[in-house]
C-alpha positions in Angstrom: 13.8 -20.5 5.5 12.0 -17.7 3.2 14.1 -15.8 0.6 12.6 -12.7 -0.4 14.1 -11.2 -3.6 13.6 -7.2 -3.0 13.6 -5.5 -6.9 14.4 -2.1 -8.5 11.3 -1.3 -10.6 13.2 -1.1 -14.1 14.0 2.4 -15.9 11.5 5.0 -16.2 12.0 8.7 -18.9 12.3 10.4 -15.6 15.2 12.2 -17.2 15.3 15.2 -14.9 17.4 13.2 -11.9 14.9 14.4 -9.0 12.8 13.9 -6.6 10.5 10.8 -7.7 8.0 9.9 -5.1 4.4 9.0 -5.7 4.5 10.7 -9.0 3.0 7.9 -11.5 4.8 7.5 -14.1 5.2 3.7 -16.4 8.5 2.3 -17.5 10.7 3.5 -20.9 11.1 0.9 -23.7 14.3 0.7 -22.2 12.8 -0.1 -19.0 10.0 -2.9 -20.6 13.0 -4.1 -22.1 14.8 -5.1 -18.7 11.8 -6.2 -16.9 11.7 -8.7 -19.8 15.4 -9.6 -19.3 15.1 -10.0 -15.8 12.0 -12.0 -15.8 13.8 -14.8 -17.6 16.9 -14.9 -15.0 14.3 -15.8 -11.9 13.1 -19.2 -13.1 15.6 -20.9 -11.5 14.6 -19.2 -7.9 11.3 -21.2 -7.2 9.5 -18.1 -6.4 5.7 -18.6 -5.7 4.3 -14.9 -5.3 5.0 -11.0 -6.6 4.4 -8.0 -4.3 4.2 -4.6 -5.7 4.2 -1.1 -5.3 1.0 0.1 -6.5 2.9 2.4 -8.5 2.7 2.2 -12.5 6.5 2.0 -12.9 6.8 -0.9 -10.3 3.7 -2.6 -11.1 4.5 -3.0 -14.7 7.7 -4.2 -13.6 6.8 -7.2 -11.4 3.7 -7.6 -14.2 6.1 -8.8 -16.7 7.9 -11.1 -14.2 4.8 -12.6 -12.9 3.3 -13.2 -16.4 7.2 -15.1 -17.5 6.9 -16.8 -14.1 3.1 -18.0 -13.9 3.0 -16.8 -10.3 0.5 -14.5 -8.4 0.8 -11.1 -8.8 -0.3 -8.7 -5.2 -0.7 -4.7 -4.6 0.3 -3.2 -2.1 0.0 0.2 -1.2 2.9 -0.1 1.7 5.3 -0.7 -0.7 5.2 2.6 -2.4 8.5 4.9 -2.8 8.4 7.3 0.2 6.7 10.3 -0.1 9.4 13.6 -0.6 5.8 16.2 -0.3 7.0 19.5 -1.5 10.0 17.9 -3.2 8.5 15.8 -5.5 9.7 16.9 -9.4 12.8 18.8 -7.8 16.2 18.1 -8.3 18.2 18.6 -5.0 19.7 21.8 -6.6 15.8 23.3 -6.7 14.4 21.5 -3.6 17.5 23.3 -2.0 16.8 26.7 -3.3 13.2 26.6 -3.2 12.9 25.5 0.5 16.2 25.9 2.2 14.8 25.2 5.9 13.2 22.0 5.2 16.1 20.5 2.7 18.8 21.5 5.4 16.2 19.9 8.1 15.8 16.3 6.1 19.4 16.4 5.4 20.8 16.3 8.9 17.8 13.8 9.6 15.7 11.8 7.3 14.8 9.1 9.3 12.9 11.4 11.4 12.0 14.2 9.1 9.5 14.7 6.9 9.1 17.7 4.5 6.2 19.4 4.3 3.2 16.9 3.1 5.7 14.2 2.7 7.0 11.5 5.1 10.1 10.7 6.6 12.0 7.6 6.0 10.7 6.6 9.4 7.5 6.3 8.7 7.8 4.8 5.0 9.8 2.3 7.7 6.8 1.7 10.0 4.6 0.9 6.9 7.2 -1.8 5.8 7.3 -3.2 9.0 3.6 -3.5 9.2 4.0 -5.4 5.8 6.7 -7.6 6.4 4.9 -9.0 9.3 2.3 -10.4 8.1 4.6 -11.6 5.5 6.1 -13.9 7.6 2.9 -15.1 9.3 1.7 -16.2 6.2 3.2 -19.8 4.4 4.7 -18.1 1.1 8.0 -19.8 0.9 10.1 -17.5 -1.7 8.2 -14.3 -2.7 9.7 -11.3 -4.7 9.1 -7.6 -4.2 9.2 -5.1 -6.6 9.6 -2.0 -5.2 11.8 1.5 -5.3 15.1 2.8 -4.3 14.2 4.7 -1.7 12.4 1.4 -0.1 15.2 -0.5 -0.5 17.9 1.3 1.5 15.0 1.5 4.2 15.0 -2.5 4.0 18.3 -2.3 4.4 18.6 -0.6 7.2 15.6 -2.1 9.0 16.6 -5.5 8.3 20.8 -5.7 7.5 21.4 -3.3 10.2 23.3 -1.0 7.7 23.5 2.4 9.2 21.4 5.0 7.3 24.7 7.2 6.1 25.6 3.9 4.6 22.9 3.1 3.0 22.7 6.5 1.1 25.6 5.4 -0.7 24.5 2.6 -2.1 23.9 3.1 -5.8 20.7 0.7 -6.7 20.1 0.7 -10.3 16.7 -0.3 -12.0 16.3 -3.7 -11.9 18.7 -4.2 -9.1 18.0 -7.2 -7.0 18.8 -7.6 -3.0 18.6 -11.6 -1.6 16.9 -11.4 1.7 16.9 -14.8 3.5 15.2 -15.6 6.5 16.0 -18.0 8.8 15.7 -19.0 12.7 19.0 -17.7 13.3 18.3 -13.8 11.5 18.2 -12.6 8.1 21.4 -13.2 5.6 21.5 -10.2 2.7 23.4 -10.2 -0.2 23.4 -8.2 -3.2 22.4 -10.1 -6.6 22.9 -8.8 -10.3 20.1 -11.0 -12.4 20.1 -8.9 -15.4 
């Protein structure tokens, strides 16, 4: 069986509530502070590898955790936050207002719809498949993955079979922590708070 512990990057001084894509921004001392706390609740996990977002907030995030664990520390691109295009730095009041067609469009459908010069969640989805199988190929036993909201309800639904309205509702906080275990019988998700 592999558990694979997907993460929250911690808090960020994005302040304005909006879209937050591929801009790069790091964590808040608030944020440094709970990749810190959280670091010290995963000893007890026997984890033996950290995946990452390539993005700053993410990376510094499963940084701390790798340095408190002594584990290996990876990149990887696929496991950005998806990309909203001409959203990105709106809040859903201004993406609405400044592009009424495309918000109304992605709202209806945004597993298949992608705004302009972003992607839809389908194919953030395709790029997480493509990294989650050669996960499994490979022998890491317990691994963690540090990654972004958006991400995570896209695990979900890919991998708990959680329809996507459903998913939307699901509040995940920085530093919030989904258990995904693997075995030859399916995949087992539950919900952890570690900090």
């Amino acid at each position: 069986m592999q558990k694979i512990l997907i993460i929250r990057h911690a808090s960020t001084d994005w302040e304005k509530m909006g879209y937050l894509g591929h801009t790069d921004i790091g964590l808040s001392e608030k944020g440094l502070k709970q990749a810190e706390t959280l670091s010290k609740t995963l000893f007890k996990e026997h984890i033996g590898i950290v995946f990452t977002s390539n993005l700053l907030r993410a990376y510094q995030t499963a940084d701390i955790i790798s340095k408190k664990l002594g584990i290996p520390l990876k990149e990887d691109k696929r496991l950005c936050e998806v990309n909203f295009g001409v959203f990105e730095g709106l809040t859903r009041e201004e993406a609405r207002e400044k592009f009424s067609y495309q918000f109304e469009k992605r709202e209806l459908d945004k597993w298949n719809f992608a705004s302009e010069e972003g992607e839809s969640y389908k194919d953030a989805g395709s790029r997480l498949l493509e990294f989650m199988h050669e996960l499994q190929e490979k022998p890491f036993e317990n691994v963690i993955i540090v990654t972004h909201a958006t991400l995570i309800k896209i695990f979900l639904i890919l991998f708990a079979e959680i329809m996507l309205k459903d998913a939307e509702k699901i509040l995940i906080e920085p530093c919030s922590c989904f258990e995904f275990d693997f075995n030859k019988n399916g995949v087992v998700v539950s919900w952890k708070k570690l900090s």
